[in-house]
N, CA, C and O atoms as a Tripos MOL2 file, in Angstrom:
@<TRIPOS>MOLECULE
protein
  312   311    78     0     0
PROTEIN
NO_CHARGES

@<TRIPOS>ATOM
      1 N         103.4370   70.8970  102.4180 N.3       1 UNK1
      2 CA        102.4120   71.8290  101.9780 C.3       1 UNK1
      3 C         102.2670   71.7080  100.4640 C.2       1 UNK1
      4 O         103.1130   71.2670   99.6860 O.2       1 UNK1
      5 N         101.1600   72.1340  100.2030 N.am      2 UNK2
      6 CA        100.6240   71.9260   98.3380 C.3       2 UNK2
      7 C         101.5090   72.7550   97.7170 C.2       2 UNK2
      8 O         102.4840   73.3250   98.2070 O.2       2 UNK2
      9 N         101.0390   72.7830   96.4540 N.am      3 UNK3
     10 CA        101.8900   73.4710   95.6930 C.3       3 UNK3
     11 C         101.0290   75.1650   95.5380 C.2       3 UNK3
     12 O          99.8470   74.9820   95.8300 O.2       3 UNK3
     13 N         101.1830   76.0640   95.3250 N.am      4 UNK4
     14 CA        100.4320   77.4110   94.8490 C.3       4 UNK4
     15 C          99.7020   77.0620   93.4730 C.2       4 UNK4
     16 O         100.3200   76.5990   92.5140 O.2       4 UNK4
     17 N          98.7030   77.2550   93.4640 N.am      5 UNK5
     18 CA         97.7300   77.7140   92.1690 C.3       5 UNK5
     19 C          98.6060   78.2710   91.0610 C.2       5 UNK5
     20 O          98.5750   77.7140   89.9640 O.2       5 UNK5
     21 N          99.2440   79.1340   91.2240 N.am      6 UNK6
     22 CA        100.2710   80.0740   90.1140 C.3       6 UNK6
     23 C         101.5040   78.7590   89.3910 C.2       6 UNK6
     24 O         101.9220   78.6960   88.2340 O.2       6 UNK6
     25 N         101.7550   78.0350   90.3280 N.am      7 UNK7
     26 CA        102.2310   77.0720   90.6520 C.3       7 UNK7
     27 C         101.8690   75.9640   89.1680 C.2       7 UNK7
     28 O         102.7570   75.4690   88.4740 O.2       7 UNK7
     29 N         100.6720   75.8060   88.9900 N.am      8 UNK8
     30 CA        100.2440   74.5730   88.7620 C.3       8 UNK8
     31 C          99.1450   75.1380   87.2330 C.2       8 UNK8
     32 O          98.1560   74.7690   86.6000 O.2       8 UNK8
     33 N          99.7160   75.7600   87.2530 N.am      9 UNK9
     34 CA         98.2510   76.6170   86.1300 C.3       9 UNK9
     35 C          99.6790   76.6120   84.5900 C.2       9 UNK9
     36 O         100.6840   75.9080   84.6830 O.2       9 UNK9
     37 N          99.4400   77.4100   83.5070 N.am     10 UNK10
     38 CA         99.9840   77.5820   82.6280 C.3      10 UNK10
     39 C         100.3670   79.0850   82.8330 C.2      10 UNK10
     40 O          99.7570   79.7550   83.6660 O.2      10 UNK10
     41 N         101.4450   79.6560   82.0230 N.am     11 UNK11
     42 CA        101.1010   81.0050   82.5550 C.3      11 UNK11
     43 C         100.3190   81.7460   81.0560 C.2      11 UNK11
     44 O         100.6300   82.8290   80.5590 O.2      11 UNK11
     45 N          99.5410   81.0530   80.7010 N.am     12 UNK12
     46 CA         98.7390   81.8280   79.3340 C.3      12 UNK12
     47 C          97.2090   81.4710   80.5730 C.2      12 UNK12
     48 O          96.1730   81.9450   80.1070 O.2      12 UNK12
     49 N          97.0920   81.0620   81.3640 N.am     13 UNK13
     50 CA         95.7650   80.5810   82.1280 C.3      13 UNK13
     51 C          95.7780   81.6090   83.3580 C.2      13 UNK13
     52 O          94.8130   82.2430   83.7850 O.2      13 UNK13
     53 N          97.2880   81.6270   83.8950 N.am     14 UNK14
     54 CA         97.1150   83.1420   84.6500 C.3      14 UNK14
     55 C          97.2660   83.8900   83.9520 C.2      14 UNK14
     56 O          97.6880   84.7390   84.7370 O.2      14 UNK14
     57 N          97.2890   84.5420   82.6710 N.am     15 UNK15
     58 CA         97.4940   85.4860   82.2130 C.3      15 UNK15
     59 C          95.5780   86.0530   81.7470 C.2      15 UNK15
     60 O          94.9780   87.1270   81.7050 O.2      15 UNK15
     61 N          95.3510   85.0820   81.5710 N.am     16 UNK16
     62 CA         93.8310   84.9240   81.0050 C.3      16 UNK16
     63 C          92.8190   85.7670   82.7280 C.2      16 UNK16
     64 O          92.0050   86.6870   82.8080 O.2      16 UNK16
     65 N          93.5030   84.7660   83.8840 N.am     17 UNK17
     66 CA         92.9630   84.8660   85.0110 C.3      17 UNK17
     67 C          92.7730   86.5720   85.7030 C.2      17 UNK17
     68 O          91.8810   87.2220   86.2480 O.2      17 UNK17
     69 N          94.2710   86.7820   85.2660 N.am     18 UNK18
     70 CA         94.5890   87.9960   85.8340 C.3      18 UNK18
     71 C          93.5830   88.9690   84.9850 C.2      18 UNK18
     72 O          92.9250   89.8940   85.4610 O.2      18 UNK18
     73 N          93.6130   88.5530   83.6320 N.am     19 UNK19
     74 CA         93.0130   89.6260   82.7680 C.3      19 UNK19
     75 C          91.4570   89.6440   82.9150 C.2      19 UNK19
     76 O          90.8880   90.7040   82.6540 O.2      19 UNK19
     77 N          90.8990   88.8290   83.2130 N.am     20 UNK20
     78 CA         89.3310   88.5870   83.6190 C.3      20 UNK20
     79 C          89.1490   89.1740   84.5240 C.2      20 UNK20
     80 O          88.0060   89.6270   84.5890 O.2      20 UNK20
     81 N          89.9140   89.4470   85.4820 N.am     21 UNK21
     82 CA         89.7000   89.9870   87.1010 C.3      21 UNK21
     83 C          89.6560   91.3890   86.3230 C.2      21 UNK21
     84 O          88.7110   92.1300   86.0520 O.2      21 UNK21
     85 N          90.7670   91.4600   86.1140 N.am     22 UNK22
     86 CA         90.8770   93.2840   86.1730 C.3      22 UNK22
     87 C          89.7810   93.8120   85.2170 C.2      22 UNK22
     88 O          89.3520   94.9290   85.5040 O.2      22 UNK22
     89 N          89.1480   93.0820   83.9150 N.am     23 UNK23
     90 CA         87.7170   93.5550   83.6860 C.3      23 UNK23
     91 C          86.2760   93.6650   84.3690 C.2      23 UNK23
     92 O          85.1380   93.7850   83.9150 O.2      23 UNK23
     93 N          86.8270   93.5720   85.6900 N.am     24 UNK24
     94 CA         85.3570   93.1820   86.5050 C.3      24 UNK24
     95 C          84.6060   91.4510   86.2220 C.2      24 UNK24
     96 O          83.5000   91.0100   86.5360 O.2      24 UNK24
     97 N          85.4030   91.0160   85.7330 N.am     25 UNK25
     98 CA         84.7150   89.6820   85.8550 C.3      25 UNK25
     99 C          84.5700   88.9260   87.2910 C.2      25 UNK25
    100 O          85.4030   88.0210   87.2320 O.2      25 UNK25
    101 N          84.0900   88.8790   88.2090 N.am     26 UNK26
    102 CA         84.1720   88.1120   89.3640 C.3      26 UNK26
    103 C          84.6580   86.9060   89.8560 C.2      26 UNK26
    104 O          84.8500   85.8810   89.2000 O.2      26 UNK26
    105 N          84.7330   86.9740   90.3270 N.am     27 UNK27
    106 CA         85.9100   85.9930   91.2690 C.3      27 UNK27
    107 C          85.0840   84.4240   91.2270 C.2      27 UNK27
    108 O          85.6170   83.3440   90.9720 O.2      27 UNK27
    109 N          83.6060   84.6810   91.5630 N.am     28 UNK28
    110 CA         82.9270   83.6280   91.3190 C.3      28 UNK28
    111 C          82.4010   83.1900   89.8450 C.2      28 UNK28
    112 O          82.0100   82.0220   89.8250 O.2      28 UNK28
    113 N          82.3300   83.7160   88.9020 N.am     29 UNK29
    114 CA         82.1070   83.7950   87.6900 C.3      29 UNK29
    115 C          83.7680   82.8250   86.8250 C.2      29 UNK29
    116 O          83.7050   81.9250   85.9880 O.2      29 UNK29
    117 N          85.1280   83.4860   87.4690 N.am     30 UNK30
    118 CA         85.8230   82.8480   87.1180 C.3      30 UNK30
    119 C          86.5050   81.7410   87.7390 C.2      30 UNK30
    120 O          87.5470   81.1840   87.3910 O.2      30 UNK30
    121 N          86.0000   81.5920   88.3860 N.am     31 UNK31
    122 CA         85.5050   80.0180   89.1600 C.3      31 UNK31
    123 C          84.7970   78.7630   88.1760 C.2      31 UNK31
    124 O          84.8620   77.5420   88.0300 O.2      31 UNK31
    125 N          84.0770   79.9740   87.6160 N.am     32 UNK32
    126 CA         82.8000   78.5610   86.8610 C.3      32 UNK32
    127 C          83.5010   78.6150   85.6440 C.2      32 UNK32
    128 O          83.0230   77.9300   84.7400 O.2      32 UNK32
    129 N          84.9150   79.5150   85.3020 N.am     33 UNK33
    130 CA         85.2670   79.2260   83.9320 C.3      33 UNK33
    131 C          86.2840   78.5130   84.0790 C.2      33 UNK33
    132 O          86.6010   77.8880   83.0670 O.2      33 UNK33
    133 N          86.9150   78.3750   84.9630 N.am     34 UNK34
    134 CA         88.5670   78.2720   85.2640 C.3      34 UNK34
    135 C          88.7070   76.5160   86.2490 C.2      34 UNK34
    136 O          89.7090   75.8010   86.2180 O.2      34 UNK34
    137 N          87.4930   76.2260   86.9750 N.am     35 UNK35
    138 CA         87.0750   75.3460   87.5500 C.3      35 UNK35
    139 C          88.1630   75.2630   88.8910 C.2      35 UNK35
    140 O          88.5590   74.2320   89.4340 O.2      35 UNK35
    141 N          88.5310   76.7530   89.2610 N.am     36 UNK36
    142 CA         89.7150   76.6560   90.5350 C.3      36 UNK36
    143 C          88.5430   77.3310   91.2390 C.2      36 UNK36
    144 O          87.6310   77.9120   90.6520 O.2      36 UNK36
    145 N          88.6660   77.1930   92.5770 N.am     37 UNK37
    146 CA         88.2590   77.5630   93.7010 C.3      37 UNK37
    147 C          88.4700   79.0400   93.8420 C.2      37 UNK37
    148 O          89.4920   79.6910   93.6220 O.2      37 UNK37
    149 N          87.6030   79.3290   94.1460 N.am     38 UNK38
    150 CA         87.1670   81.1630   94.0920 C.3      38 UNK38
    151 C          88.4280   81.1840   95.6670 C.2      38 UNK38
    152 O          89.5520   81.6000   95.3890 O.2      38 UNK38
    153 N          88.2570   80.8810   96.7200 N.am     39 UNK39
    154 CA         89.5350   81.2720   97.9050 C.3      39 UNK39
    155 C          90.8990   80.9600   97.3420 C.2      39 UNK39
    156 O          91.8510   81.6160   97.7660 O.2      39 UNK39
    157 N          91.1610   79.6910   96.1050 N.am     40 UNK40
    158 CA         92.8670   79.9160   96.0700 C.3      40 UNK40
    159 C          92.8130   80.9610   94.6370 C.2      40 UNK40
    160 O          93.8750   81.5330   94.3940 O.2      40 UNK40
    161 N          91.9000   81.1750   93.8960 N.am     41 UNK41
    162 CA         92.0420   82.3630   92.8220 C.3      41 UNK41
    163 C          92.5470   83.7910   93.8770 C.2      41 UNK41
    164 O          93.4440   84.6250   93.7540 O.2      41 UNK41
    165 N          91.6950   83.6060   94.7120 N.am     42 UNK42
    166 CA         91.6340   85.3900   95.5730 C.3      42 UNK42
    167 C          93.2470   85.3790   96.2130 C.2      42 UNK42
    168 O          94.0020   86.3510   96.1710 O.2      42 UNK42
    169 N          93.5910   83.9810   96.8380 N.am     43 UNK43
    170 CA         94.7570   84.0900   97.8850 C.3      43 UNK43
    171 C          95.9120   84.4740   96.5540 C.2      43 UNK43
    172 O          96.6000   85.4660   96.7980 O.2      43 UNK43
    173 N          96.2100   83.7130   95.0410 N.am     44 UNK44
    174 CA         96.9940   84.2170   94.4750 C.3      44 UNK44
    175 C          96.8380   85.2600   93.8880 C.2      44 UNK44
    176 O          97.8210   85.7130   93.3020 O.2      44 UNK44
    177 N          95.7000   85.9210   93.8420 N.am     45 UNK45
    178 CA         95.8740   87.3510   93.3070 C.3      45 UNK45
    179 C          96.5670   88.1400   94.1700 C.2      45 UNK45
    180 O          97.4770   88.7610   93.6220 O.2      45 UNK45
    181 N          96.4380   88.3270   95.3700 N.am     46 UNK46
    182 CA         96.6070   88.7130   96.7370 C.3      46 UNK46
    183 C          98.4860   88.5120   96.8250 C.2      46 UNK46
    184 O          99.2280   89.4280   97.1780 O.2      46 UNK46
    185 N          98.9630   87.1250   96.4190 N.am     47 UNK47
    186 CA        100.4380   86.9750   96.2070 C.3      47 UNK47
    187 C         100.6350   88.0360   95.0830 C.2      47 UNK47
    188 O         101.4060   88.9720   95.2940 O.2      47 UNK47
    189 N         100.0380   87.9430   94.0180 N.am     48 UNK48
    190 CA        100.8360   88.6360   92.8440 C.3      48 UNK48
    191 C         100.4780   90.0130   93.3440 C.2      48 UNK48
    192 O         100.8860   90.8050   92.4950 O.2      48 UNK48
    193 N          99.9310   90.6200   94.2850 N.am     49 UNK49
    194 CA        100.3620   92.0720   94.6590 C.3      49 UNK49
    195 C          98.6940   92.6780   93.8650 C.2      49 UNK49
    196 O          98.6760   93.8760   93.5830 O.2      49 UNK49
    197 N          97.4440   91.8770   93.5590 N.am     50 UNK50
    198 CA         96.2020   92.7250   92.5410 C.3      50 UNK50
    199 C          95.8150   92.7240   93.8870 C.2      50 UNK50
    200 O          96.0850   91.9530   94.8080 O.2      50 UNK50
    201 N          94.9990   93.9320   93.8110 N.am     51 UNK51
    202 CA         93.7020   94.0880   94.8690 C.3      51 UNK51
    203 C          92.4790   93.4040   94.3710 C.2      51 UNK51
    204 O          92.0490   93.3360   93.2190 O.2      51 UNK51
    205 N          91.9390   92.8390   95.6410 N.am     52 UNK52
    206 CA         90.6210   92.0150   95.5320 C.3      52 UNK52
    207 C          89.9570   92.8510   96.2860 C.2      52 UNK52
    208 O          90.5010   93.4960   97.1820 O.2      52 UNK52
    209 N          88.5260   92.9330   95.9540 N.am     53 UNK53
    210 CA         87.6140   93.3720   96.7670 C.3      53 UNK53
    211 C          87.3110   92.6550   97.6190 C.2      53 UNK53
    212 O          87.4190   91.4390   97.4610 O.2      53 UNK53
    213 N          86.7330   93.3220   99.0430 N.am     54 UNK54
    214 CA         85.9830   92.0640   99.6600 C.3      54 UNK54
    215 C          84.7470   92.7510  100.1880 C.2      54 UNK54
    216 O          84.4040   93.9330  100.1920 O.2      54 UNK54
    217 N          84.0150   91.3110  100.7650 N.am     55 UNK55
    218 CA         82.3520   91.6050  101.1050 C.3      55 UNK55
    219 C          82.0460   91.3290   99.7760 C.2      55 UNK55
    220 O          82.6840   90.6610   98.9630 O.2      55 UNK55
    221 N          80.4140   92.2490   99.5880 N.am     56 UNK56
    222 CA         79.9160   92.0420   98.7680 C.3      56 UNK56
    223 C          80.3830   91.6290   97.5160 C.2      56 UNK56
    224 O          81.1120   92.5020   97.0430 O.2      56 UNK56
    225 N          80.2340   90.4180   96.6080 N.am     57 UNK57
    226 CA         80.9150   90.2150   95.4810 C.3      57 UNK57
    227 C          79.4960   90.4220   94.2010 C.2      57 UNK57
    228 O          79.8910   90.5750   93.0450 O.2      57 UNK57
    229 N          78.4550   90.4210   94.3500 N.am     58 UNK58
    230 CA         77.7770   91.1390   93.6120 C.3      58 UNK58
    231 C          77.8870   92.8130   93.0410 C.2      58 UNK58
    232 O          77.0280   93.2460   92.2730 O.2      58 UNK58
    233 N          78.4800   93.2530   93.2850 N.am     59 UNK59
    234 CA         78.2920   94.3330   92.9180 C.3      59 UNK59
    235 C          77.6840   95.1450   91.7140 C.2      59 UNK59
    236 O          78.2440   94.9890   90.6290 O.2      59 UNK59
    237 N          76.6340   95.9690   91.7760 N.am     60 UNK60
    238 CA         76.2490   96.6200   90.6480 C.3      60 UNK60
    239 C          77.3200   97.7790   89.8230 C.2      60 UNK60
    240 O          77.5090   97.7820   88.6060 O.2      60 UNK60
    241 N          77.9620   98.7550   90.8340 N.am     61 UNK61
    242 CA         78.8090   99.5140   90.3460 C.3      61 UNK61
    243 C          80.1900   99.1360   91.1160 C.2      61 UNK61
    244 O          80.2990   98.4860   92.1560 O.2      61 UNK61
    245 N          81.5830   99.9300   90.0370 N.am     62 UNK62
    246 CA         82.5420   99.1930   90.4890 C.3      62 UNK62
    247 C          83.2780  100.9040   90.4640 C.2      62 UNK62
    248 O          83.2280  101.7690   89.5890 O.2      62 UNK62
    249 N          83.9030  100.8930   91.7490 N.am     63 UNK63
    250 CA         84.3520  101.9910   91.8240 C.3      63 UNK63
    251 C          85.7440  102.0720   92.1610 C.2      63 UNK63
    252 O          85.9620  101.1330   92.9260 O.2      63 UNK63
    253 N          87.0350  102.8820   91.9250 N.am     64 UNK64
    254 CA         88.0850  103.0460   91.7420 C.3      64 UNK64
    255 C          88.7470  103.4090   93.2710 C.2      64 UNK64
    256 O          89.4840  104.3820   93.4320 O.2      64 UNK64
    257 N          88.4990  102.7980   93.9890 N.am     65 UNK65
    258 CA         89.0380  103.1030   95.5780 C.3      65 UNK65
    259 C          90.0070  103.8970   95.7610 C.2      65 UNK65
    260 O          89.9560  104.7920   96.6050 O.2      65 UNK65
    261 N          91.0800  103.6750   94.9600 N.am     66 UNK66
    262 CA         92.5490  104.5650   94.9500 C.3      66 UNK66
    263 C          92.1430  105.8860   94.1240 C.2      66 UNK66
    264 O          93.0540  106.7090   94.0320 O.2      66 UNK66
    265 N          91.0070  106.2010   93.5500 N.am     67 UNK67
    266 CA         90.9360  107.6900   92.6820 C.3      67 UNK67
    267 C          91.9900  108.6480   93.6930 C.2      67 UNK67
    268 O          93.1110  108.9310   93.2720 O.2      67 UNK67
    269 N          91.5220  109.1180   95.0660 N.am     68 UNK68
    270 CA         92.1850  109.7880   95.5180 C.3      68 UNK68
    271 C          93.5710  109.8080   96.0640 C.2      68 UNK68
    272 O          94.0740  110.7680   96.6460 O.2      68 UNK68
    273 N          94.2060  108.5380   95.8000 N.am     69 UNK69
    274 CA         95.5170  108.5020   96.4650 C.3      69 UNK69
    275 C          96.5150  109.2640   95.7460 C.2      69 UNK69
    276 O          97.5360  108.6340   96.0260 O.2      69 UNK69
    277 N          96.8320  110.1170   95.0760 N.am     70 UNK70
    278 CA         97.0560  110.7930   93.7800 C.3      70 UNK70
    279 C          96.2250  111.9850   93.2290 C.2      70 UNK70
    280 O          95.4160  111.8670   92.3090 O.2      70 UNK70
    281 N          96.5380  113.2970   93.9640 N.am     71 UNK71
    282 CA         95.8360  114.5520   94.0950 C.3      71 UNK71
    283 C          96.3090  114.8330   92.7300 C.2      71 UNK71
    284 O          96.7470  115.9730   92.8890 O.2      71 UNK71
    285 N          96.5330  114.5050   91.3310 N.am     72 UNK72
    286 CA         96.7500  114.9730   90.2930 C.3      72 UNK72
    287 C          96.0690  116.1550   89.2610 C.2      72 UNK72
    288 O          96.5990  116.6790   88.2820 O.2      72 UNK72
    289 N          95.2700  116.2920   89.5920 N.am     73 UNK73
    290 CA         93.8650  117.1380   88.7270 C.3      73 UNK73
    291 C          93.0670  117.9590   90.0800 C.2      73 UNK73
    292 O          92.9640  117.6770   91.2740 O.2      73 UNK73
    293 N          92.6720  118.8820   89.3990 N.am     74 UNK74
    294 CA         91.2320  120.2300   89.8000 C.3      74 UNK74
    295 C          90.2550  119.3330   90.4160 C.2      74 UNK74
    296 O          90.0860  119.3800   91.6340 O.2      74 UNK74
    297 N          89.4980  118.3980   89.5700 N.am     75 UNK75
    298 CA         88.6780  117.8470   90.1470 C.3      75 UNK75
    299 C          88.8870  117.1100   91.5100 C.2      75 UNK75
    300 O          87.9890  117.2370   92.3420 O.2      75 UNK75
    301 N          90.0660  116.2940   91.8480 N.am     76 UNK76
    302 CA         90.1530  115.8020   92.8300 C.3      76 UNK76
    303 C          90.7630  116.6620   94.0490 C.2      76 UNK76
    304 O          90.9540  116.3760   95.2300 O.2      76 UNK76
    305 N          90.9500  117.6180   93.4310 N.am     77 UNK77
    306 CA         91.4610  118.4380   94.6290 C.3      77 UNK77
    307 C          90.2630  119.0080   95.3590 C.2      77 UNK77
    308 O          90.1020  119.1330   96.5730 O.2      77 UNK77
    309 N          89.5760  119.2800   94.5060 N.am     78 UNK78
    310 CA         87.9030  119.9830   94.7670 C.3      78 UNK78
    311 C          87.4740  119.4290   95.8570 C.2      78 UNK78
    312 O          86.3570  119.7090   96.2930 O.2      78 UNK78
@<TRIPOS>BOND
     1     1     2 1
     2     2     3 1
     3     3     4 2
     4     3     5 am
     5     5     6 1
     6     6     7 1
     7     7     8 2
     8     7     9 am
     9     9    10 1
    10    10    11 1
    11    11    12 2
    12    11    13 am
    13    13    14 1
    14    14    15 1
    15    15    16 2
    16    15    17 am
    17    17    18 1
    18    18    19 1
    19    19    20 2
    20    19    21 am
    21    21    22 1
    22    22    23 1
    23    23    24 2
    24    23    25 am
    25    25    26 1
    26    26    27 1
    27    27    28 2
    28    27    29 am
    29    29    30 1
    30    30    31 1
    31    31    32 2
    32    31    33 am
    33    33    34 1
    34    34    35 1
    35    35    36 2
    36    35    37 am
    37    37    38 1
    38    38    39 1
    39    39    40 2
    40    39    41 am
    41    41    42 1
    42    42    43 1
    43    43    44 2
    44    43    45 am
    45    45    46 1
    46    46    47 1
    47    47    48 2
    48    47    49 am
    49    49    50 1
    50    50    51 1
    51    51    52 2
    52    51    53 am
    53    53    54 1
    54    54    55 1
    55    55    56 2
    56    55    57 am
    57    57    58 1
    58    58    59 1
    59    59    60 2
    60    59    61 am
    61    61    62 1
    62    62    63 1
    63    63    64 2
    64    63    65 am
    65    65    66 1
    66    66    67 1
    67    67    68 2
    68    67    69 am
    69    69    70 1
    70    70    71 1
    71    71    72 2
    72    71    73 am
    73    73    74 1
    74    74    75 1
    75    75    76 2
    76    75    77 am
    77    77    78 1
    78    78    79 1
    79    79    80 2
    80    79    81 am
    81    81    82 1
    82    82    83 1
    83    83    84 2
    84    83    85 am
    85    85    86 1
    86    86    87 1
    87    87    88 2
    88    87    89 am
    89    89    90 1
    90    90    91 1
    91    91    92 2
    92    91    93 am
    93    93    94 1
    94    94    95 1
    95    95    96 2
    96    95    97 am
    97    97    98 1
    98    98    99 1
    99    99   100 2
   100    99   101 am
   101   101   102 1
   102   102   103 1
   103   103   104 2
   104   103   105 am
   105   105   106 1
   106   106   107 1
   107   107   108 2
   108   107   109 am
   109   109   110 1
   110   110   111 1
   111   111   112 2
   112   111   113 am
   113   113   114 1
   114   114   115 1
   115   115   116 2
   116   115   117 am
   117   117   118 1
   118   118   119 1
   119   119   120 2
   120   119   121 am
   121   121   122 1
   122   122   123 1
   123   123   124 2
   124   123   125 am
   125   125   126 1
   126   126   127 1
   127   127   128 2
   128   127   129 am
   129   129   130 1
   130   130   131 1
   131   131   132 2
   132   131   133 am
   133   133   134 1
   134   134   135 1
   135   135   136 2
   136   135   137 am
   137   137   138 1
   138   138   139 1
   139   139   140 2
   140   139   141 am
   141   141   142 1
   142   142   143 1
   143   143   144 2
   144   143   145 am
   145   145   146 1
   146   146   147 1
   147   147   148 2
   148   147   149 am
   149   149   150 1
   150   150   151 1
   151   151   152 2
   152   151   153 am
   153   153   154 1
   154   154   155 1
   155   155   156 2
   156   155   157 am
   157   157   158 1
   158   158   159 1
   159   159   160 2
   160   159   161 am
   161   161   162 1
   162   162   163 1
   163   163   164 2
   164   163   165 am
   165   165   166 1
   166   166   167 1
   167   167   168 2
   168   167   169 am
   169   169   170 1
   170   170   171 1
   171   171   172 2
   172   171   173 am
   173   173   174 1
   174   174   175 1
   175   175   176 2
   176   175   177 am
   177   177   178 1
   178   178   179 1
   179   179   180 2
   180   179   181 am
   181   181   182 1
   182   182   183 1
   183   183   184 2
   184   183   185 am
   185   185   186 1
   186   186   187 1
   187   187   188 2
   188   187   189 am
   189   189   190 1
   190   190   191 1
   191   191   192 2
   192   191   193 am
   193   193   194 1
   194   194   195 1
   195   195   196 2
   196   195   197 am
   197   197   198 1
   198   198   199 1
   199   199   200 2
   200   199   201 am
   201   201   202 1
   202   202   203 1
   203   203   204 2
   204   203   205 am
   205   205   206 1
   206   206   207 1
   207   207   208 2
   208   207   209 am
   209   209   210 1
   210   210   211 1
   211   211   212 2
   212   211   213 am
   213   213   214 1
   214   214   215 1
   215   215   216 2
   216   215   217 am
   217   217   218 1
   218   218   219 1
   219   219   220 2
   220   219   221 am
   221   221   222 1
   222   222   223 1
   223   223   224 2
   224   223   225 am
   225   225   226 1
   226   226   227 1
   227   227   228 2
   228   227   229 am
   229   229   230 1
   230   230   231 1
   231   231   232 2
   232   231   233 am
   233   233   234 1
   234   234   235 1
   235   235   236 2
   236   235   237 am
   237   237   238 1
   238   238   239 1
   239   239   240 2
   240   239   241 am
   241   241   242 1
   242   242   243 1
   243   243   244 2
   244   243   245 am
   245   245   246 1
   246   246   247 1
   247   247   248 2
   248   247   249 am
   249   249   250 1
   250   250   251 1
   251   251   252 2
   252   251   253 am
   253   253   254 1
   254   254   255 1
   255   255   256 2
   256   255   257 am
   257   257   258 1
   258   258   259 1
   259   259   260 2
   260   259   261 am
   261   261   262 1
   262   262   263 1
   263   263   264 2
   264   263   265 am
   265   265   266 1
   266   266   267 1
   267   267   268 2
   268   267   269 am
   269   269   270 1
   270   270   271 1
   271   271   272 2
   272   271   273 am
   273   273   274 1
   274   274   275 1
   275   275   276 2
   276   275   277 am
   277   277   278 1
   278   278   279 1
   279   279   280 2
   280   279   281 am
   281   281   282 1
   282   282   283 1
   283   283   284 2
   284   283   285 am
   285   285   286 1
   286   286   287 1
   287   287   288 2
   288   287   289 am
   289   289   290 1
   290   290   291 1
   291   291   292 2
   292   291   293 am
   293   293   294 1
   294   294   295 1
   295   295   296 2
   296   295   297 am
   297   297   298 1
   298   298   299 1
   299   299   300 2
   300   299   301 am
   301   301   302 1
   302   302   303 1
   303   303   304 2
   304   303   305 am
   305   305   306 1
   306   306   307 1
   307   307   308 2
   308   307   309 am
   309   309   310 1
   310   310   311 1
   311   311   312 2
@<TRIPOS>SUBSTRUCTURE
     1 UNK1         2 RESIDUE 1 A UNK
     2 UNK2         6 RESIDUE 1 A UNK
     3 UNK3        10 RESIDUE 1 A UNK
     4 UNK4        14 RESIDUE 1 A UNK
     5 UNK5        18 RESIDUE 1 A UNK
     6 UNK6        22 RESIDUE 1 A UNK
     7 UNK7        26 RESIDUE 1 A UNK
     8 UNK8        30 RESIDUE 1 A UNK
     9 UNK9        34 RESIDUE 1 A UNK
    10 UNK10       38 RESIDUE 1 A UNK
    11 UNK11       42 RESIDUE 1 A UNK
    12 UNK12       46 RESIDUE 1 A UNK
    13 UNK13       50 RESIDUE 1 A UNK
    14 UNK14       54 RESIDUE 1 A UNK
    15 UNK15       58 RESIDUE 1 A UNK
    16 UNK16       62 RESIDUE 1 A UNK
    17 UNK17       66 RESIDUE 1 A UNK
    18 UNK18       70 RESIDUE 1 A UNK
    19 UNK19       74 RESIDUE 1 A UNK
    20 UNK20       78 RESIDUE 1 A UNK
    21 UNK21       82 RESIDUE 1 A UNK
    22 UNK22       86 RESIDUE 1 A UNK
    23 UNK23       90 RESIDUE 1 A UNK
    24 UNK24       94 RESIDUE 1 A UNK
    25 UNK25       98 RESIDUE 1 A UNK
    26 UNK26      102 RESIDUE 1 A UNK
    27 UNK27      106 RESIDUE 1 A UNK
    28 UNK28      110 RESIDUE 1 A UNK
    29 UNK29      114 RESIDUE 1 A UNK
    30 UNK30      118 RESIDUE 1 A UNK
    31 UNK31      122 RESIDUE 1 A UNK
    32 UNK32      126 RESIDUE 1 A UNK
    33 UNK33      130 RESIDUE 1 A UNK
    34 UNK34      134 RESIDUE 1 A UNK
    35 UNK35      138 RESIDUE 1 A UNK
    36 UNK36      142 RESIDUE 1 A UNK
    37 UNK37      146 RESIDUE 1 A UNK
    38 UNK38      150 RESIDUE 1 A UNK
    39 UNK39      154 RESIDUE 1 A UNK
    40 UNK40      158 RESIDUE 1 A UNK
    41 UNK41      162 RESIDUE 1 A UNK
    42 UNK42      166 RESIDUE 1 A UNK
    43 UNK43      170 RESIDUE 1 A UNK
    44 UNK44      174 RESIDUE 1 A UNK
    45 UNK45      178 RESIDUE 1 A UNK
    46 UNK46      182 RESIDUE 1 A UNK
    47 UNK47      186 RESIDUE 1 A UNK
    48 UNK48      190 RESIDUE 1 A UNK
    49 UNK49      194 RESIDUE 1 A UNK
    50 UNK50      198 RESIDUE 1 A UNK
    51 UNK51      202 RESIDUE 1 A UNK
    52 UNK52      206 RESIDUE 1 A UNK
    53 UNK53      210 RESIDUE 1 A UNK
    54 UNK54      214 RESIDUE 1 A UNK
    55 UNK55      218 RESIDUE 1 A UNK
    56 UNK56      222 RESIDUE 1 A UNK
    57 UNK57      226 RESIDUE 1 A UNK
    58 UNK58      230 RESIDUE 1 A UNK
    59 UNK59      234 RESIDUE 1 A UNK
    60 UNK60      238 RESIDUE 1 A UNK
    61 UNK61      242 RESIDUE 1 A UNK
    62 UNK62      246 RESIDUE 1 A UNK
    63 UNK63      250 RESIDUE 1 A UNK
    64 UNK64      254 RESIDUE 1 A UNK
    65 UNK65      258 RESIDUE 1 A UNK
    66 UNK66      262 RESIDUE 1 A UNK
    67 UNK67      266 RESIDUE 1 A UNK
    68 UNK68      270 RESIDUE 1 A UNK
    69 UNK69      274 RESIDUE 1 A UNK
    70 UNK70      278 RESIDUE 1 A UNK
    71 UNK71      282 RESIDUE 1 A UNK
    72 UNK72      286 RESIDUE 1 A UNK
    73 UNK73      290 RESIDUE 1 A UNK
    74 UNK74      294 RESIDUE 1 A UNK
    75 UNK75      298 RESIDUE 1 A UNK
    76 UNK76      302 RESIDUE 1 A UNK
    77 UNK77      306 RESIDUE 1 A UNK
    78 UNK78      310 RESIDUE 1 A UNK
């Protein structure tokens, strides 16, 4: 079997990778910067434990799925 993406990268290139994701940069967007394949970017995010969205990868708004897992505040209790 191949080697992992995480594997074969620098870790200043996953560090770059990881950090693009978590600004909303897309998965396909850092594809066209990174020149790795948008399915082994997603499968090692997925190893290192980040949530990926799935379906739609356009998205206009980006919303915080876990807000409620963590009843901390008035508002979310509301």
């Amino acid at each position: 079997m191949g080697k992992l993406l995480e594997e074969l990268i620098s870790e200043e290139e996953l560090n770059d990778i990881i950090q693009m994701y978590q600004n909303n940069v897309s998965l396909r967007e850092i594809e066209r910067k990174t020149q790795h394949g948008r399915a082994a970017l997603a499968k090692m995010l997925e190893r290192l434990n980040i949530k990926t969205t799935t379906g739609n990868h356009y998205r206009k708004y980006f919303f915080d799925f876990d807000f409620f897992e963590k009843i901390d505040n008035e508002l979310k209790a509301y």
